[in-house]
C-alpha positions, 0 to 999 in steps of 0.5 A: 549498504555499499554492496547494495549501491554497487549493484544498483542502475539508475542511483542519483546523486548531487550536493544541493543545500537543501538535503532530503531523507527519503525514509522508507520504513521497512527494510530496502528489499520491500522499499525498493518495490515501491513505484511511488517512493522511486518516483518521489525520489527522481522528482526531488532530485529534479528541484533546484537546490535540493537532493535526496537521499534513500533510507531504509529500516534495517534489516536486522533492527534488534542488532541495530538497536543493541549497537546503537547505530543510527541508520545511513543513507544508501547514496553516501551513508549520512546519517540520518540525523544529518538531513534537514528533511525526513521525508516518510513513504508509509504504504500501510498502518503496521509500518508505524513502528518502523517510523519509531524505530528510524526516528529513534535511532536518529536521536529525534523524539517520535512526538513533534511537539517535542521536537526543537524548532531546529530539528529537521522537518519530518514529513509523511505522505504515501499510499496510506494516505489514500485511507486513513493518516491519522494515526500519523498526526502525532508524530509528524510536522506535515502530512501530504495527502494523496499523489504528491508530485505536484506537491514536491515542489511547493514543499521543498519550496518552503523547506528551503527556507528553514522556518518551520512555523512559516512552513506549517502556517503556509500549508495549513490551509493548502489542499495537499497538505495538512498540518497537525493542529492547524489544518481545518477538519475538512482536510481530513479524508481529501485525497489528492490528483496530480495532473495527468502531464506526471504518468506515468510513474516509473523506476528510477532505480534497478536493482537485484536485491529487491522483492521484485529482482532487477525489474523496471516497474512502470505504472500503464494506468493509475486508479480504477474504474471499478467500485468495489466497496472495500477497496481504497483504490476506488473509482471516487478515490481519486478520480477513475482510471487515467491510462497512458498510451502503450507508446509512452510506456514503452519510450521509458524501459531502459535499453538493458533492462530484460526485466519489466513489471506493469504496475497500477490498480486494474492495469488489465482493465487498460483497453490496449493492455494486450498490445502492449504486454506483446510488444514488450514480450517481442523485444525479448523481456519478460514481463510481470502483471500486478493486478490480473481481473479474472473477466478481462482475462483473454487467451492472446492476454494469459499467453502473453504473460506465460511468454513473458515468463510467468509460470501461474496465474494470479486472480482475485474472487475477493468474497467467498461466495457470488452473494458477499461479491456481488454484495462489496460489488467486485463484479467476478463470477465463478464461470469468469475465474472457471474460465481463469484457470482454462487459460491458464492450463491451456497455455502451460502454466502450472498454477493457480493463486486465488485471493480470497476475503473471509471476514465480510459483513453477514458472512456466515458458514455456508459462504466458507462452504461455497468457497471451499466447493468452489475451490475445490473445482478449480484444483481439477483444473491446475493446482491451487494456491488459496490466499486468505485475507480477514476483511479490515474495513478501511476509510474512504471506502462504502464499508467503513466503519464495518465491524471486524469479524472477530479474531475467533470468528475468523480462525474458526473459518479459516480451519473450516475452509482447511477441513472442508479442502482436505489438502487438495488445494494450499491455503495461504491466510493472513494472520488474524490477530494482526488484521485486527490491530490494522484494522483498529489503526485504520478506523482510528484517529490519533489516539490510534497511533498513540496506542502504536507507540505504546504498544511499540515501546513494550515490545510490540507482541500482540498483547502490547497492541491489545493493551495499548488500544484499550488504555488509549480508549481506541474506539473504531465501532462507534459511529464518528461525530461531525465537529458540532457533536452531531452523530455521523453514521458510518456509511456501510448499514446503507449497504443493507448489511446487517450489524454482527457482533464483533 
């Protein structure tokens, strides 16, 4: 931990009475990637009485565990149980048992209603907010739901005060917050915006042990304008696309750093995103995209990122054929990813990274098939890299409450589309077996994150995660009631889709 901070840019420290443990539950090198986390941690450090601190899962947890070691903070090596908050960033459902592992290791019982009134607070917020928390009310006192920089403030605020029930009566009913057990029904699914004066978010830490080594991340927009029926990140999610001038972005990129990623949900839908990716380019830096929309691609905007470094080029058709996207709306056709991979090899980049789904709702062989002939088209253009996705219906999106295909629905199409490419183009897929527990968790409640610790507990392989769902009664394909015990119907069969067996 030690080496790590030594190699660090940016590190803050303070003594404030009020300590905070920025949790993150998976090791630091996928941590630090997280634009949001930095972000909080440069606003905590900001409050008047407060610091913060940044703690990871351990890289090698089994070790960990066999030595009884409890988990330190990265700035001064605390431990964990020594915070007065616990302050988790959850970016996705399988990240549950990395909450167990840190809250374990800190002595702390994972439930908070067993929990003394003088442990320290645990907190959980983060980008799975934006879908489904639920699986998170078990196991923690607050829930921040959304953006939270306008909400750090009037949290720690009350932390402060170290009078937990005050705190949990005081939040209850505030938008931002929910409470487990005392929060209205109504709280549930509100996502919320922070004001426009807090973009962008930006790194406040640089560091070479890292997914994304020593790069300065800055977001140039946030949210979407798109309304791709899968996505979490939607239009209605949170309010459209708000973008930040090219001006305002680059007055933020420290002096030294050589090293720049733009990072949002449609950051090439940004209508001066090519002016800015030149202008950083021009300074001498190398420059990395996170989200690439093949019918905004332009030569000025693919020469751009080959000049900033990039060797490939990386899009998304997100459905195996044009009926299932035009049918989720992801607005791609084939002659705008055709015209992705001419650029690319037009400019000198060696490779091609498609993301795909398989999974969607009445997809069937011929949609693999279409996808298979398709590729196969583009690997005569640059070689090709097929990353495959089962399809995980999410909340807060038109197709929640879609079945999941079925494990060995989606194995059979996936050795369907291998045969059918005969080795002449990579294919990357995602594991069918844990699509499906993240599905279960994202279409469950709080029984779901019940089932998470159980299944945890016994050792977490997927037959643990199987067993521990069906004992728990999780239940996902069933249309959700309303309080009053009204059937609510799930909104994906207004799609026009029909139902298929799971």
């Amino acid at each position: 931990m030690r080496r790590r901070l030594a190699d660090e840019s940016g590190t803050l420290f303070k003594d404030a009475p009020l300590r905070v443990a920025l949790c993150y539950p998976s090791p630091y090198h996928v941590g630090m990637s997280s634009l949001g986390f930095q972000t909080i941690y440069r606003e905590l450090h900001a409050l008047p009485g407060v610091t913060a601190e940044r703690v990871f899962l351990p890289d090698d947890v089994d070790a960990w565990r066999a030595a009884r070691l409890e988990p330190v903070s990265v700035e001064t090596q605390r431990r964990l149980s020594d915070f007065d908050v616990l302050a988790f960033s959850v970016a996705y459902e399988l990240e549950l048992s990395g909450i167990f592992e840190l809250l374990t290791a800190a002595g702390l019982s994972v439930f908070h209603e067993e929990r003394p009134e003088g442990a320290p607070l645990v907190v959980m917020g983060g980008p799975l907010t934006f879908s489904n928390p639920d699986p998170l009310e078990p196991f923690t006192d607050v829930l921040v739901q959304g953006e939270a920089e306008d909400l750090i403030a009037p949290l720690m605020a009350l932390a402060a005060q170290r009078d937990k029930r005050a705190l949990k009566e005081a939040l209850a009913m505030r938008p931002g917050f929910r409470v487990p057990g005392r929060s209205p029904e109504a709280s549930r699914g509100f996502v919320f915006k922070s004001g426009d004066a807090r973009l962008p978010a930006c790194s406040q830490v640089v560091t070479p042990h890292t997914e994304l080594r020593s790069m300065f991340l800055v977001e140039p927009e946030r949210g979407c304008s798109r309304g791709c029926h899968y996505c979490v990140m939607r239009r209605t999610t949170n309010g459209g696309m708000r973008t930040v001038p090219p001006e305002r972005v680059l007055s933020l990129v420290p002096e030294g750093v050589r090293r720049v990623g733009l990072v949002g949900a449609a950051v090439t839908d940004h209508p001066r995103i090519v002016e800015l990716l030149q202008t950083l380019v021009k300074s001498g830096r190398e420059v990395g995209v996170s989200s690439l929309r093949a019918d905004r691609l332009t030569l000025p905007l693919v020469q751009a990122l080959r000049d900033g470094g990039a060797q490939g080029l990386t899009v998304a058709s997100d459905g195996p054929s044009q009926r299932l996207r035009d049918m989720v709306d992801r607005k791609h056709s084939e002659a705008q990813l055709v015209n992705a991979a001419q650029l690319a090899k037009q400019v000198g980049l060696r490779r091609l990274k498609v993301y795909s789904v398989v999974g969607l709702p009445t997809e069937t062989d011929e949609d693999i098939d279409e996808l298979t002939r398709f590729t196969l088209e583009l690997s005569k253009i640059l070689p090709v890299s097929l990353g495959v996705a089962p399809f995980s219906a999410k909340r807060n999106t038109p197709l929640d409450g879609a079945p999941f295909a079925g494990i060995q629905v989606v194995e059979k199409r996936l050795e369907r589309l291998r045969r059918g490419l005969r080795g002449r183009a990579e294919v990357r897929p995602t594991s069918a077996r844990w699509a499906w527990v993240e599905y279960m968790l994202a279409q469950c409640g709080p029984e779901g994150g019940l089932a998470a610790h159980d299944a945890w507990r016994a050792g977490g392989a997927f037959s643990a995660w199987k067993k521990a769902f069906e004992a728990r009664g999780c239940r996902p394909f069933e249309a959700r009631r309303t309080p009053d015990g009204r059937r609510n119907p799930v909104s994906w069969p207004s799609l026009g889709l029909r139902a298929t067996a799971c």
